[in-house]
N, CA and C of each residue as an Amber inpcrd file, in Angstrom:
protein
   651
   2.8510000  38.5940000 -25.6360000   3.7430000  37.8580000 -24.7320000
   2.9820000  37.4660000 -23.4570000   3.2580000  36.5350000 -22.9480000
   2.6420000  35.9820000 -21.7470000   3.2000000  36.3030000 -20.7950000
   2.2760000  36.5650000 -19.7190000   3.0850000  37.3520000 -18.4240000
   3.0430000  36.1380000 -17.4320000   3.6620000  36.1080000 -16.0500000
   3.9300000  35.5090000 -15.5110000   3.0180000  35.2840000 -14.8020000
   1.9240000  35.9810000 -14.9550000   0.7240000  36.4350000 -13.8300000
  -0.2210000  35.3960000 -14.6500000  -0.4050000  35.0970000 -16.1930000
  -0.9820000  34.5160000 -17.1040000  -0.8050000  33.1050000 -16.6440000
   0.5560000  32.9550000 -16.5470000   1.0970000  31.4870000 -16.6520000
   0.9760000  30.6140000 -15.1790000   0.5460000  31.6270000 -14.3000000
   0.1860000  31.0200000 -13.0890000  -1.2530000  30.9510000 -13.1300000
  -1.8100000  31.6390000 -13.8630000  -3.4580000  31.4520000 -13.6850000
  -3.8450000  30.1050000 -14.5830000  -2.9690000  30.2900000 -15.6170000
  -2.7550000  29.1050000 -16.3930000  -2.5690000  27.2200000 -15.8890000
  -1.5450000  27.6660000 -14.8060000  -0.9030000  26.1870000 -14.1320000
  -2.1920000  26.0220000 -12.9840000  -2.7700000  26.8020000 -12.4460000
  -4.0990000  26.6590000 -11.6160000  -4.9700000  26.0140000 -12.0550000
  -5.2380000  26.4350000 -13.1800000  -6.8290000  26.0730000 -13.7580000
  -6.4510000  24.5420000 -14.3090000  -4.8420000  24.0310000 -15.0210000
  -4.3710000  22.7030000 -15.1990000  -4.6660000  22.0310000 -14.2050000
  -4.2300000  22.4140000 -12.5470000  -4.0820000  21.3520000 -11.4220000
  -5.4830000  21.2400000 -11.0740000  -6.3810000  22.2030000 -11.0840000
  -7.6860000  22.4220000 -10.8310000  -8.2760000  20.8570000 -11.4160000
  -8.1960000  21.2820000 -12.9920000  -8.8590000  19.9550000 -14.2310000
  -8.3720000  18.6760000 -13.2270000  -7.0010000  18.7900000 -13.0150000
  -6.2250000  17.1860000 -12.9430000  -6.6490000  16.9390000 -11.7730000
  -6.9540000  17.7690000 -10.3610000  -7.7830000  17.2490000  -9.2980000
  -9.1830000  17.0910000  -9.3050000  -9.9630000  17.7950000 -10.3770000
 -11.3590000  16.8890000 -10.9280000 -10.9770000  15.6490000 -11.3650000
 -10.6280000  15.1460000 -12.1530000 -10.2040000  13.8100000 -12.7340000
 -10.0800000  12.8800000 -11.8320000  -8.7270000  13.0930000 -10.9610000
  -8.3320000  12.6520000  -9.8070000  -9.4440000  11.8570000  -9.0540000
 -10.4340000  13.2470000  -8.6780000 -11.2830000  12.6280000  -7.5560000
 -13.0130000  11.8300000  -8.3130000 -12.9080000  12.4360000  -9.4630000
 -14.0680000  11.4640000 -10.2710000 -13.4100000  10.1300000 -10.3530000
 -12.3790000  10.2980000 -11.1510000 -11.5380000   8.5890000 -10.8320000
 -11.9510000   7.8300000  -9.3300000 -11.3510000   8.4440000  -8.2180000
 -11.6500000   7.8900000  -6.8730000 -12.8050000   7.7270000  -6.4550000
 -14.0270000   8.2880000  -6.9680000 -15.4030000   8.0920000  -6.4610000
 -15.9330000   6.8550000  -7.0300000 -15.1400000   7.1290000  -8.4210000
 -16.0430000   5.8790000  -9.5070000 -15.4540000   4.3370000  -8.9820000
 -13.9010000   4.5230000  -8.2120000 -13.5170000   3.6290000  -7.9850000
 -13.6430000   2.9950000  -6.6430000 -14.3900000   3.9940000  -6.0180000
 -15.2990000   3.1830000  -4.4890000 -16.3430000   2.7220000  -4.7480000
 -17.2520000   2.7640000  -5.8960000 -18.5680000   2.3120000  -6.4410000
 -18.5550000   1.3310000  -7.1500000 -17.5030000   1.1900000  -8.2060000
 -17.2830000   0.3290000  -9.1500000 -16.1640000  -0.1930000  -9.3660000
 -15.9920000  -1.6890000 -10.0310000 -14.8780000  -2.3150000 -10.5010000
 -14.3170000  -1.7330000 -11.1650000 -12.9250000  -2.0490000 -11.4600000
 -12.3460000  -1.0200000 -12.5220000 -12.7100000  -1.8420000 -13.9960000
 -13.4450000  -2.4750000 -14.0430000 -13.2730000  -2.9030000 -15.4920000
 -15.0730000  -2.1980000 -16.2710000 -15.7450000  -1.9500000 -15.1930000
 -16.9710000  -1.2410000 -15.4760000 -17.0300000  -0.0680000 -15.4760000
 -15.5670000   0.9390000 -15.2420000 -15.7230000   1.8670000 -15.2890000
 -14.9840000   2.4960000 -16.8940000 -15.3820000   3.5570000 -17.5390000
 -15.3630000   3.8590000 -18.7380000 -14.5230000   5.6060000 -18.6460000
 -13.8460000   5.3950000 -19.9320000 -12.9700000   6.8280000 -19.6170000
 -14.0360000   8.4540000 -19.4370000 -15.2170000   7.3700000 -20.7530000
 -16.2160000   8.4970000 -21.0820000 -16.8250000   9.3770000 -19.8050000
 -16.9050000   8.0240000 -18.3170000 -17.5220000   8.4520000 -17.2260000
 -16.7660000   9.4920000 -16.7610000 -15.5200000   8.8830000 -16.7260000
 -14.6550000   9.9190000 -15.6770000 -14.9090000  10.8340000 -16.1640000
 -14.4620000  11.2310000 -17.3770000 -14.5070000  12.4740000 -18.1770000
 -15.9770000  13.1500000 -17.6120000 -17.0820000  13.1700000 -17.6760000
 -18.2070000  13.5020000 -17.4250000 -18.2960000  13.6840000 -15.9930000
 -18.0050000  12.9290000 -15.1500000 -17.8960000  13.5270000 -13.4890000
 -17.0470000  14.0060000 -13.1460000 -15.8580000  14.4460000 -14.0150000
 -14.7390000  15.4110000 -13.4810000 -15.2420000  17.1290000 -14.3950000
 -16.2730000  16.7900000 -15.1840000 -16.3630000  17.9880000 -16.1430000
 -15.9630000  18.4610000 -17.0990000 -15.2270000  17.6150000 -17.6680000
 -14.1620000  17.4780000 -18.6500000 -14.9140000  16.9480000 -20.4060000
 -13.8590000  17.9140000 -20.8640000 -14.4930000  16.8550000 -22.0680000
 -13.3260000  15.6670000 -21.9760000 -13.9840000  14.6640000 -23.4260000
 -12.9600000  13.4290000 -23.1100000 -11.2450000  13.5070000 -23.6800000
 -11.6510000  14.8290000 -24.9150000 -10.1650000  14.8500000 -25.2420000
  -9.0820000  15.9490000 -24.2770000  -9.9740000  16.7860000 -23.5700000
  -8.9250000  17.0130000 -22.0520000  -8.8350000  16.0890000 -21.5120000
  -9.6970000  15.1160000 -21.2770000  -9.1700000  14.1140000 -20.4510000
  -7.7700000  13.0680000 -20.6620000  -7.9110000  13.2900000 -21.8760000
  -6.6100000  12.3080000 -22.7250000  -5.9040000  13.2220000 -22.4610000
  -5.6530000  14.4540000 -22.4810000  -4.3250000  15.2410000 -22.2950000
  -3.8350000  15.1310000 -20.9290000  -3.9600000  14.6570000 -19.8440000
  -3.8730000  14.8140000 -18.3690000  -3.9040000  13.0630000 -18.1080000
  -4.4240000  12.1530000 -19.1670000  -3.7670000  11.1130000 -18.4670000
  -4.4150000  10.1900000 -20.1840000  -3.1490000   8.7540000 -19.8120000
  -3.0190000   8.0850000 -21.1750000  -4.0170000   6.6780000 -21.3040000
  -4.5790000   6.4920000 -20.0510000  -5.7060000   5.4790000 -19.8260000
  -6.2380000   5.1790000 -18.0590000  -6.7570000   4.1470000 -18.3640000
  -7.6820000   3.7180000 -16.9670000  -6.5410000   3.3090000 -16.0750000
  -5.5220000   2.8050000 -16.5750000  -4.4610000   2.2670000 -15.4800000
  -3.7510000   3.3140000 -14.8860000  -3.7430000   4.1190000 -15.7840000
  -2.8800000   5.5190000 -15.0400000  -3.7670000   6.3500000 -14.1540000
  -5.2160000   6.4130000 -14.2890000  -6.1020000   6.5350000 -13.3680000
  -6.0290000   5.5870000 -12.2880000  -5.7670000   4.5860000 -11.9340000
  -5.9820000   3.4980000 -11.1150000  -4.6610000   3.4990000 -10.6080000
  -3.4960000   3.8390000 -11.1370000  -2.2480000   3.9940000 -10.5350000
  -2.3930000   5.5340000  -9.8500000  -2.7360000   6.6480000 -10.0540000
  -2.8410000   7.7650000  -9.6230000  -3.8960000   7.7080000  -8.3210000
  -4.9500000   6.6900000  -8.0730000  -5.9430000   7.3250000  -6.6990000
  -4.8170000   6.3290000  -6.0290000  -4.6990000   4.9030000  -6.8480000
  -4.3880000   4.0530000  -5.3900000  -2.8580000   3.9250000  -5.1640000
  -1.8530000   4.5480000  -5.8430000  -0.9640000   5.4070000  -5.6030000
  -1.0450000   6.1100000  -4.2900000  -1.8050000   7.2900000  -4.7370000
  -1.5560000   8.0650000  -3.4450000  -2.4750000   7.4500000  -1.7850000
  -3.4920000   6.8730000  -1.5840000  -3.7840000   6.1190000  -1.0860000
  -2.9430000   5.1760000  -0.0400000  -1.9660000   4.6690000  -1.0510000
  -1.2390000   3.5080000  -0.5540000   0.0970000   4.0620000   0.5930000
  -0.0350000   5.4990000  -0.3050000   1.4220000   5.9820000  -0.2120000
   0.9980000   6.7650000   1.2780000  -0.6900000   7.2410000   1.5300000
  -1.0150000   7.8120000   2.5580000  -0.9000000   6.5100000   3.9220000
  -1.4490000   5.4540000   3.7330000  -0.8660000   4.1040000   4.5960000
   0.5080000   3.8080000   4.7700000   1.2390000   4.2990000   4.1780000
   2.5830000   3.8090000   4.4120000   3.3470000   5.0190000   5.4200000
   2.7640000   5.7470000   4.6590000   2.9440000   6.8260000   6.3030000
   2.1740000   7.1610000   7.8850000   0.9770000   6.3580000   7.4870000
   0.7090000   6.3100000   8.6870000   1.2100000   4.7170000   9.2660000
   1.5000000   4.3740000   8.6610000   2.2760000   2.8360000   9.2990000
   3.6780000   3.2860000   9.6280000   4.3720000   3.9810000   9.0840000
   5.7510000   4.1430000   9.5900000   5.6670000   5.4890000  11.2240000
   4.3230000   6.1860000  10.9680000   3.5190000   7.0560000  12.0940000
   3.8530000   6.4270000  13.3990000   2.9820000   5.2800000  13.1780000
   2.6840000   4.1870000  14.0360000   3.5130000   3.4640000  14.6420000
   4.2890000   3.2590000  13.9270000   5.3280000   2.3520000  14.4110000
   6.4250000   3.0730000  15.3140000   6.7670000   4.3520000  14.6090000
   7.5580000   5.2310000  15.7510000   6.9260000   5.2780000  16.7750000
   5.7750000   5.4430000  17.2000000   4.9810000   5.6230000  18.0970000
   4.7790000   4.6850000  19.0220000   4.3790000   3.6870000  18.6880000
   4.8640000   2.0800000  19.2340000   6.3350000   2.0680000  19.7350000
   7.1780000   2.3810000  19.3280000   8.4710000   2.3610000  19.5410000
   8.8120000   3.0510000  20.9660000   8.4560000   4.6980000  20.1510000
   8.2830000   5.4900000  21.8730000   7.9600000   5.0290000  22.9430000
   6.7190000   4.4410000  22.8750000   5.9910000   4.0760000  24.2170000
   6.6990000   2.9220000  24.8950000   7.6020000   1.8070000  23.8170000
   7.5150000   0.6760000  24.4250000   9.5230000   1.3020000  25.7650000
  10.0260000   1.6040000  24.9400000  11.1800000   2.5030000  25.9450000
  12.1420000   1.6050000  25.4280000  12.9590000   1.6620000  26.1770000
  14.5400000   1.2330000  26.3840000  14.2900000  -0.5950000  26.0460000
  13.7020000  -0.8330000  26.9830000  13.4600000  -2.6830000  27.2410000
  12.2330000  -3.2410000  26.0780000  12.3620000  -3.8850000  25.1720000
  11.3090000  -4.7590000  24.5550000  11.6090000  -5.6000000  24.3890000
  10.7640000  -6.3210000  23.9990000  10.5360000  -8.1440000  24.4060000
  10.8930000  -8.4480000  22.4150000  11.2880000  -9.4840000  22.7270000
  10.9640000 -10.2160000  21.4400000   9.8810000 -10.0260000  20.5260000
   8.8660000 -10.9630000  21.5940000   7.2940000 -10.6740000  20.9380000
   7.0540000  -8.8700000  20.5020000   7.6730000  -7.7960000  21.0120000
   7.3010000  -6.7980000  20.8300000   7.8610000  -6.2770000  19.3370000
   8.9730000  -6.7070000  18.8260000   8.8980000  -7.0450000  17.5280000
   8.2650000  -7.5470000  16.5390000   7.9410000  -8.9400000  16.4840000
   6.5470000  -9.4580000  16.0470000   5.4600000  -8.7520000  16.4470000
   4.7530000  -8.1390000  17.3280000   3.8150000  -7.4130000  17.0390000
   4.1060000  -5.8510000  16.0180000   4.8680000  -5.0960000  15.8320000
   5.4170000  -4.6300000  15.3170000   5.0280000  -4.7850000  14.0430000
   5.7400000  -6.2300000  13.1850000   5.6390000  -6.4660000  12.2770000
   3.6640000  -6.8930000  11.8620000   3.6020000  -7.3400000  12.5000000
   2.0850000  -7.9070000  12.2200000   1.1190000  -6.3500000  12.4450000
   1.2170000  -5.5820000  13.2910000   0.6830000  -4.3370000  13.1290000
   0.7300000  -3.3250000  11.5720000   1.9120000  -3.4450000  10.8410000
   1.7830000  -3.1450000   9.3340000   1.4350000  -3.9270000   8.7490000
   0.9210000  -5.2330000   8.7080000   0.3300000  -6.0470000   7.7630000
  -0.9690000  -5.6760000   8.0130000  -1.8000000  -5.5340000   9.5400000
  -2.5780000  -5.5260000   9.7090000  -3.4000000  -3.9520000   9.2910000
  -2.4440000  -3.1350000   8.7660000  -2.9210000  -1.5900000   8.4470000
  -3.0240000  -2.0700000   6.7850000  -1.8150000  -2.5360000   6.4630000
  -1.9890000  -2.9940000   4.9380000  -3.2230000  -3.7090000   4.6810000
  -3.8050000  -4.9230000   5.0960000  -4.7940000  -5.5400000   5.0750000
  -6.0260000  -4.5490000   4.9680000  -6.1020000  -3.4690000   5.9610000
  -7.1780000  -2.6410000   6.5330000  -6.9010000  -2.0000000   4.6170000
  -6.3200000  -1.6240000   4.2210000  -6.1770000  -1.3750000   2.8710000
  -6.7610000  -2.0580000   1.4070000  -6.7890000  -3.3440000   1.4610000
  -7.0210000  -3.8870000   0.4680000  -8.7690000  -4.2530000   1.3190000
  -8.7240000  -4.0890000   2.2010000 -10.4730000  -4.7470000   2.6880000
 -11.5780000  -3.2150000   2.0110000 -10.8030000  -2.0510000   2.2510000
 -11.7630000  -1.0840000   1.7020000 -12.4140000  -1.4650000  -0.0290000
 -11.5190000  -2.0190000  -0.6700000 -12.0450000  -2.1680000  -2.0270000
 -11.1120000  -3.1390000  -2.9470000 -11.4540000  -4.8140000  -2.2140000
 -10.7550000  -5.8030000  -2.5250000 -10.2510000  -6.2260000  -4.1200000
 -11.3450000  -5.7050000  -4.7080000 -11.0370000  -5.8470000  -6.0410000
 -10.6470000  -4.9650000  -7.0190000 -10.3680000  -3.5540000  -6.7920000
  -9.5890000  -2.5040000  -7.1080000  -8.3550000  -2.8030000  -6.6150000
  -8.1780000  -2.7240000  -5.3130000  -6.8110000  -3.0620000  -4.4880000
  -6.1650000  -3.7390000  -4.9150000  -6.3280000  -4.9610000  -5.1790000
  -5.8660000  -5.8850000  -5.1000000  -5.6010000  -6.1400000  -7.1660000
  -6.2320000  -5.2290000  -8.0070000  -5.8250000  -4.7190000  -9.4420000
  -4.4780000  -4.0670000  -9.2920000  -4.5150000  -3.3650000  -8.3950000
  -3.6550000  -1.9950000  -8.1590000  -2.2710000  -2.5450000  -7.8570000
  -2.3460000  -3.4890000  -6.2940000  -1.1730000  -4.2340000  -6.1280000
  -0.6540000  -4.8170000  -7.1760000  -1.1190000  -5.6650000  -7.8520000
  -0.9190000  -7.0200000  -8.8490000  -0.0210000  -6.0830000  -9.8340000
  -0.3980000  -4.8920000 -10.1750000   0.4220000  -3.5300000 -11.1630000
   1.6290000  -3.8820000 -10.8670000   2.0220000  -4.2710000  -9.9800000
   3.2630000  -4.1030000  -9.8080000   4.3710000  -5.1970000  -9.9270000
   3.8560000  -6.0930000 -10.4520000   4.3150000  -7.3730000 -11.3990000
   3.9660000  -6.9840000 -12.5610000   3.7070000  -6.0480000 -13.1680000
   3.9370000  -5.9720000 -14.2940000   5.0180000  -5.4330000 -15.1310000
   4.9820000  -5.3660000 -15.9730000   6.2680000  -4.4820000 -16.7320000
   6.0570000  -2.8630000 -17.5040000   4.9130000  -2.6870000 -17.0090000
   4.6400000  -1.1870000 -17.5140000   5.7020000  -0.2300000 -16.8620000
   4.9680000   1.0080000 -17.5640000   6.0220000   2.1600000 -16.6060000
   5.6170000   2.5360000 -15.8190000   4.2270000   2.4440000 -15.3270000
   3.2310000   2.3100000 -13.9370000   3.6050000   1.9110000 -13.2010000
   4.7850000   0.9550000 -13.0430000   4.6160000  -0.3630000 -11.7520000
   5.4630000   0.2280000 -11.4750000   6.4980000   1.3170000 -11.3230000
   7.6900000   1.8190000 -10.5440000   7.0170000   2.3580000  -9.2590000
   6.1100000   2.8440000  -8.9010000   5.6780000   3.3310000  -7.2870000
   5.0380000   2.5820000  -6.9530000   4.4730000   1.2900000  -7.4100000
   4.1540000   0.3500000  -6.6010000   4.6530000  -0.6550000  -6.0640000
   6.2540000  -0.7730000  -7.3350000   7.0290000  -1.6660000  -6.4910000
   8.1370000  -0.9240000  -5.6830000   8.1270000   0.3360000  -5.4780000
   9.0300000   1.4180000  -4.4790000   7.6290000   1.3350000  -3.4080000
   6.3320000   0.8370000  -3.2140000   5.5290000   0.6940000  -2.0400000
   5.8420000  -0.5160000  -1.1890000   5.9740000  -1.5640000  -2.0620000
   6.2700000  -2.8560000  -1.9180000   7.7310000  -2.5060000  -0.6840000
   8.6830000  -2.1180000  -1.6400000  10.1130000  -2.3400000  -1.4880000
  10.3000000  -1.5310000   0.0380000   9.3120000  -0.1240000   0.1840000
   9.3490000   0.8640000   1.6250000   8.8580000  -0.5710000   2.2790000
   7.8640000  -1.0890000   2.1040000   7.2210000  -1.9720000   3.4920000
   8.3950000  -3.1410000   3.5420000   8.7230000  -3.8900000   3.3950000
   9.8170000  -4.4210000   3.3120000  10.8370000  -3.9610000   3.9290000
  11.3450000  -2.8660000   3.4760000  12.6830000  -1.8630000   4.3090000
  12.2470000  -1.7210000   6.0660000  11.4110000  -1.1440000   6.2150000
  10.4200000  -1.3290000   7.3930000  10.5120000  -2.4900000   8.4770000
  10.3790000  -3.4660000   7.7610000   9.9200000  -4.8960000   8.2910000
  11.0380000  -4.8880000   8.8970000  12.2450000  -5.1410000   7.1580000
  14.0050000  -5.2940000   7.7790000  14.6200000  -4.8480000   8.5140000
  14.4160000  -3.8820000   8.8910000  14.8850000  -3.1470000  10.0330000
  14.6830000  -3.1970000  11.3960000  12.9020000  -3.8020000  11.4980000
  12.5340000  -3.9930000  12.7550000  13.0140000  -5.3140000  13.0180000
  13.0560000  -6.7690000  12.2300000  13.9150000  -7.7230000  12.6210000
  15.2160000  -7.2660000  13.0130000  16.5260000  -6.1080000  12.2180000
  17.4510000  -6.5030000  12.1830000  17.7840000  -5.8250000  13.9280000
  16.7980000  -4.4760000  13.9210000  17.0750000  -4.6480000  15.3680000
  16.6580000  -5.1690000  16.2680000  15.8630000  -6.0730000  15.8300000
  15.6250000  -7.3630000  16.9560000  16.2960000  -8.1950000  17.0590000
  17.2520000  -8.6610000  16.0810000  18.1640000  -9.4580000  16.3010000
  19.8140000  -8.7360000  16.5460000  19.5500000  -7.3280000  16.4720000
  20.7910000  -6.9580000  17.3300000  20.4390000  -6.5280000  18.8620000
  19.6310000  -7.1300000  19.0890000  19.4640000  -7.0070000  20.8030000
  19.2410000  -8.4920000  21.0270000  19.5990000  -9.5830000  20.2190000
  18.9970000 -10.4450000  20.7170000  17.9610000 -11.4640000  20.9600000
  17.1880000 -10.6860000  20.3570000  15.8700000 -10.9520000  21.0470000
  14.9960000 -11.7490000  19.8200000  15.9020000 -11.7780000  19.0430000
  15.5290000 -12.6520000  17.7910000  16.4050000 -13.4890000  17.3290000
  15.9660000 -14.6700000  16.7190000  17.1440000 -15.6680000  16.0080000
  17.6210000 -15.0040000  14.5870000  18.5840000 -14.8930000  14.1160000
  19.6350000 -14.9500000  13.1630000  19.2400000 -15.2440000  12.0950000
  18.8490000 -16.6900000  12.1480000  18.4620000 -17.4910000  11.2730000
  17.6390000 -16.6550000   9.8130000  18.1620000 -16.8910000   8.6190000
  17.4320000 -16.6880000   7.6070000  17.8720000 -15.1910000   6.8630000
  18.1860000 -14.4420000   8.0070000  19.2370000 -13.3440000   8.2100000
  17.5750000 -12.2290000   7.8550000  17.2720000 -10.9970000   7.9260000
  16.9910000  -9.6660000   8.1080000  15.6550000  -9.6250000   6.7480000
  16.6820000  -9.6510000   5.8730000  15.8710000  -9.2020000   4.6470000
  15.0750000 -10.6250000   4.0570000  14.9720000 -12.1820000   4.7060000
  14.7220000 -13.0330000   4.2020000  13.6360000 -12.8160000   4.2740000
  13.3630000 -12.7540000   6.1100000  12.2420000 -12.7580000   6.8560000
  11.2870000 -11.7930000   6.2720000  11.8550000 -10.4930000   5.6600000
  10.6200000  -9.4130000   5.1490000  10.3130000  -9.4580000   4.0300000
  11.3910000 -10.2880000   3.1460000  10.1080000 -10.5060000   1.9490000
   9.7140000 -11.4840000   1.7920000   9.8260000 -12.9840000   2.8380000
   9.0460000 -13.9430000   3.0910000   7.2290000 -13.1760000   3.2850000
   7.3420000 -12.2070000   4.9070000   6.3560000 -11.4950000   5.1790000
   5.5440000 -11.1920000   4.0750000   6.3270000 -10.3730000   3.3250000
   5.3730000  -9.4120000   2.0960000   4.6470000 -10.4210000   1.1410000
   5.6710000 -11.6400000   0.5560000   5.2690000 -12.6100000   0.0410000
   3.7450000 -13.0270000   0.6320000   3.7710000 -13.7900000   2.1130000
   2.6620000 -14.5730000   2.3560000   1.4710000 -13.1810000   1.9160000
   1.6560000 -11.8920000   2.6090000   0.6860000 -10.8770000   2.4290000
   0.3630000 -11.0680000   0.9070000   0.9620000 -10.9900000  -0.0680000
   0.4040000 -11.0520000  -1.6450000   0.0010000 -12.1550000  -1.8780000
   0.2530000 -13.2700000  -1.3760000  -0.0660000 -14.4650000  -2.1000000
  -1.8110000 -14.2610000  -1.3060000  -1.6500000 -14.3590000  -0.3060000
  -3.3600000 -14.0400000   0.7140000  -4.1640000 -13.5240000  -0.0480000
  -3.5040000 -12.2450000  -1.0980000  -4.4370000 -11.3140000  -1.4480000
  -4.8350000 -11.9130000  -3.3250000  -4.0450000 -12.8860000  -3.3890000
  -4.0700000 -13.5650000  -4.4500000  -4.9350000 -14.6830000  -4.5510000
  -4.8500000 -15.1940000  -3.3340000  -6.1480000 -16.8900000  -3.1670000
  -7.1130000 -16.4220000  -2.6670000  -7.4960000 -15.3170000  -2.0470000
  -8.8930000 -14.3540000  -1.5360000 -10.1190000 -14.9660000  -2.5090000
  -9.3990000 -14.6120000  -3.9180000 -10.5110000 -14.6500000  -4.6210000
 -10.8780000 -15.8630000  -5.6890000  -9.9480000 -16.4020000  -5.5960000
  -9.8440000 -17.5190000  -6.4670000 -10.3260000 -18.9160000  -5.2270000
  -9.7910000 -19.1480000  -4.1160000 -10.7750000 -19.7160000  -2.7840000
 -11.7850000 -19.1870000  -2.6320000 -12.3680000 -18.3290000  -3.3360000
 -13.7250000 -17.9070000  -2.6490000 -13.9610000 -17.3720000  -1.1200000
 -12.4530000 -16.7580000  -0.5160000 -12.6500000 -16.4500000   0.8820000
 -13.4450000 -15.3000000   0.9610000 -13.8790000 -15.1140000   2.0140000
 -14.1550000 -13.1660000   2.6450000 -13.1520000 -12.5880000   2.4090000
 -13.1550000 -11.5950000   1.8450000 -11.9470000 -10.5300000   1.5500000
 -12.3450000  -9.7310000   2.9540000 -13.0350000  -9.8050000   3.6640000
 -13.3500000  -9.2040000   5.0840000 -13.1770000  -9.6220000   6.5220000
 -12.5820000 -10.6340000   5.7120000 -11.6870000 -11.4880000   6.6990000
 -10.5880000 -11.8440000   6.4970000 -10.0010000 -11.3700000   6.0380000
  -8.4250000 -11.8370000   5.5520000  -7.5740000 -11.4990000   6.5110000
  -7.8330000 -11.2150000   7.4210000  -6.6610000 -10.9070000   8.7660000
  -7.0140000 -12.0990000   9.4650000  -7.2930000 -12.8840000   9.3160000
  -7.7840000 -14.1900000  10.1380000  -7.3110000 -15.3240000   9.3290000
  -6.9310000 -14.9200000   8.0930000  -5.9740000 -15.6480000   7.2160000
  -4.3460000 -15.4560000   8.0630000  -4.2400000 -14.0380000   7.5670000
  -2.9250000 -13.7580000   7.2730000  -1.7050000 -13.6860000   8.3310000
  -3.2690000 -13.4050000   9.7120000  -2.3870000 -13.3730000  10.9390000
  -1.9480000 -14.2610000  11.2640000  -2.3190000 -15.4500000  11.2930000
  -2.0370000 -16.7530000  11.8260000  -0.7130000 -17.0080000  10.6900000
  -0.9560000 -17.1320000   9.6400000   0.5800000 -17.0870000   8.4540000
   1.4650000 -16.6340000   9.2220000   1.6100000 -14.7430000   9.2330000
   2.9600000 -14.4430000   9.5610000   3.1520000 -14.6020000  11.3420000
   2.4180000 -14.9940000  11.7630000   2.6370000 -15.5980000  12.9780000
   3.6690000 -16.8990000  12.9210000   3.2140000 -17.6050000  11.9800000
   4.2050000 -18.9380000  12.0560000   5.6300000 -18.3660000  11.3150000
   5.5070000 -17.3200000  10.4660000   7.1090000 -16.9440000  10.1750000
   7.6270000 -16.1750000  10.9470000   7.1340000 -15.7110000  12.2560000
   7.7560000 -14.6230000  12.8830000   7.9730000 -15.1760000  14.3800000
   6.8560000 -15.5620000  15.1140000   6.6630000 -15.9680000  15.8540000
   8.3070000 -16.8820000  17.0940000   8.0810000 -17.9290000  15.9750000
   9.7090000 -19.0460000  16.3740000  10.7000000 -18.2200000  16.2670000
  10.6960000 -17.1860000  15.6660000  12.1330000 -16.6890000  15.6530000
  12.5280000 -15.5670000  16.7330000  11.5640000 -15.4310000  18.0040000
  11.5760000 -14.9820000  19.4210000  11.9900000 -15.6020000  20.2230000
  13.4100000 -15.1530000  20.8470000  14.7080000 -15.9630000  21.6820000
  14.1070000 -15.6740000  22.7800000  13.8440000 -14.4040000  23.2070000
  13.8680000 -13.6660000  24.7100000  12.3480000 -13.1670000  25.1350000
  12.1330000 -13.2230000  25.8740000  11.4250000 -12.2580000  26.7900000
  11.2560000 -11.5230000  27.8520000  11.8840000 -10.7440000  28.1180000
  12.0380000  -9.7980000  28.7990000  11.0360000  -8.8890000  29.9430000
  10.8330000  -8.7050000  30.9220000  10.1080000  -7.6400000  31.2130000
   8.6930000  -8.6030000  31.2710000
């Protein structure tokens, strides 16, 4: 019979394997494209043979959903960090524009995201137009930044300090929109993916921008 003492030494040495994997996945995927990378590798820089490796995960996408998963999910908390923080400081009185910066400050952390490894990233995002069973936490990443956005319009336009127009939730997945489509013509224009905030800012500038009634202070 298995003791309980077994079955914990047991679930250790599992999470142990699955955080080798984990982080051979993530190394291979700061070095290399994901289409040059091979299961055989991971398996071999996590220490693994390849048929543990199949037991702990069902291919390369579920590797590629698992680093940039958590990754994404670590930016989205330091953007919502941030933004409270921004919030604090600015007090009681903010301006219009202090909304729009707001909003353009999480694009601009998101951006800082897809510039570390444009062509993984930007694999990873795209997941989430798909129809796998993968794409559920990337489009619950999507859907948090969005919620985010909506909120910072809607209380900008319950003080005022923003136009109406288009109403709350238009404006944030207009936002998210221009951000994917950017990360979509990057490479097909032949832009700098190291410059894409010099794209994107000027974009949600023109959707955010006009819709600042007041200024205050």
């Amino acid at each position: 019979m298995t003791t309980a003492s077994e079955m914990s030494v047991r679930q250790r040495g599992k999470e142990r394997k699955r955080d080798a994997i984990q982080s051979a996945a993530a190394a291979l995927l700061r070095s290399k494209q994901f289409d040059e990378i091979t299961m055989r590798e991971v398996a071999q820089l996590a220490g693994v043979g390849e048929a543990t490796l199949f037991r702990y995960v069902s291919s390369k996408y579920q590797l590629l959903h698992m680093v940039y998963g958590d990754e994404l999910d670590a930016v989205l908390d330091r953007i919502e960090e941030q933004d409270a923080a921004i919030v604090a400081a600015q007090g009681d009185n903010p301006t219009g524009t202090n909304f729009v910066e707001r909003i353009r400050a999480i694009y601009l952390e998101r951006s800082a995201f897809y510039r570390r490894n444009p062509a993984n990233s930007s694999r990873y995002l795209r997941e989430g137009f798909t129809l796998s069973d993968l794409s559920a936490r990337n489009v619950a990443q999507g859907d948090r930044t969005i919620a985010l956005v909506r909120s910072i319009v809607e209380d900008g336009q319950g003080r005022e300090l923003l136009d109406l127009r288009g109403g709350a939730l238009f404006v944030a997945q207009n936002c998210h929109a221009i951000y994917m489509h950017e990360i979509d013509r990057t490479p097909v224009r032949g832009f700098d993916p190291d410059r894409i905030w010099e794209r994107l800012g000027p974009r949600l500038d023109a959707q955010l921008r006009p819709l600042v009634l007041v200024s205050r202070g």
